[in-house]
N, C-alpha and C positions, 0 to 999 in steps of 0.2 A: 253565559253558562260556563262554568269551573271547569274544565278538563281533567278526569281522572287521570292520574300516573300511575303507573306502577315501575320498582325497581328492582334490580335483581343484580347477584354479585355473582358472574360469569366468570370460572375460568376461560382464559385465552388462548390456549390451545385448544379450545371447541368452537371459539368464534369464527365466521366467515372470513375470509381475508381483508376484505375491503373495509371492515371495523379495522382492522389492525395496521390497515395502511395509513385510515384515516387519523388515526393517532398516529402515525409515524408524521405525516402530515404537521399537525398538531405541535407536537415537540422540535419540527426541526422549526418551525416560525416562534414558538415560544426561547428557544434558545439563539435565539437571531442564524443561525447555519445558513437560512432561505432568507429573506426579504419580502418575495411578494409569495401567495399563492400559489400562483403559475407556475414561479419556478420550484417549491415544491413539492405540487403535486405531478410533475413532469419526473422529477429527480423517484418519486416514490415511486411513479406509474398507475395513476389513476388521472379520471377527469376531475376538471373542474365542478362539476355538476355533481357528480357523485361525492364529494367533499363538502359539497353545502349541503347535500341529502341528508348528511350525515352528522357534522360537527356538532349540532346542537345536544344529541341524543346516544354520542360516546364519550365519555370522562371517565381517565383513571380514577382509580380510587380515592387518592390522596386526593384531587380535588372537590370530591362529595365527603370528604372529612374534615374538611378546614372550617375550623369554629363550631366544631360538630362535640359530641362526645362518642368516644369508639369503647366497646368493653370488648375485652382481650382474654382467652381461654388460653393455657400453657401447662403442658405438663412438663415438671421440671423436674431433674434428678434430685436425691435429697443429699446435696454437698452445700457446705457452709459459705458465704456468700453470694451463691449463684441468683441468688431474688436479689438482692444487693446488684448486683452486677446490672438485670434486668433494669432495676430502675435507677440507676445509673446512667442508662442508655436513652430512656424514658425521658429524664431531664437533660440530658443532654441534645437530647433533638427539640426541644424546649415546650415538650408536651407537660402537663399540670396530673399529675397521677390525684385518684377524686376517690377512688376506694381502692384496696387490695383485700383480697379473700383468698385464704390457703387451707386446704383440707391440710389433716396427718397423712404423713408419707405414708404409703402401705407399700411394702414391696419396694421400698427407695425412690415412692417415686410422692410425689405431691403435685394435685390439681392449685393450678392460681388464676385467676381470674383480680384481672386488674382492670378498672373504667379507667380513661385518662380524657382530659381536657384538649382540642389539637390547636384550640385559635391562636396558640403566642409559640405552633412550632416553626421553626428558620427553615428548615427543607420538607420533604417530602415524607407524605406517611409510606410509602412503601421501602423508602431508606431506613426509617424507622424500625418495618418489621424484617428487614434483612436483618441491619443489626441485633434483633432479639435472638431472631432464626440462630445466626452463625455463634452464640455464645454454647461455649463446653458444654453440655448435660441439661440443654432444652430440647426435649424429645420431639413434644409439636408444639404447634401455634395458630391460632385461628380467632379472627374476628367473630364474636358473637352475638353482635346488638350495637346499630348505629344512631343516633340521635340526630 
């Protein structure tokens, strides 16, 4: 019998700690920093035990986007290459942009709504939405629909 799942995209500053350790976990053995387990769940301060409760059932983001499609809601200022710029950034993290949708600016400002493709990006999606984040005259930014 199939296991229902269900998923939810949780800010991390309301998660427990021991999710956030366990991703600290996580990243320091995916970056080689630790070698074994042991030594980095000693170094984070949790058990062993509580890291195998765990690992299966916390994943950044980036890694339930890979080979996915993500659509992306932004309000952008209405200055002249600023969507340019955005998907400048888009290709550059070597995401596949699949549609772009832009209202008329009212008020200077314009809704965009972009889907992108992540399977052929080089790094991480959350490097990705930094980069969009810190460009001049993007007000927000928000995942809206994952595939």
């Amino acid at each position: 019998m199939k296991e229902d799942k269900n998923f939810f995209i949780v800010d991390k500053s309301v998660l427990p700690e021991i999710f956030l350790k366990v991703m600290d976990v996580k990243n320091l053995l995916e970056s080689k920093k630790e070698k074994t387990v042991q030594d980095a769940v000693n170094r984070v301060g949790i058990s062993r035990s509580a890291f195998y409760k765990y690992r299966d059932a916390v994943h950044p983001l980036y890694e339930n986007t890979r080979g996915k499609t993500v659509t992306i809601a932004m309000n952008l200022d209405h200055t002249p290459g600023l969507l340019s710029a955005v998907l400048n950034g888009i290709a550059t993290e070597g995401a596949n942009v699949l549609t772009i949708n832009q209202t008329i600016p009212i008020n200077g400002i314009a809704n965009v709504t972009v889907t992108i493709e992540t399977n052929a990006m080089q790094g991480d999606f959350s490097r990705l939405m930094g980069r969009i984040e810190e460009l001049k005259g993007v007000q927000s930014l928000k995942i809206i629909a994952r595939e």
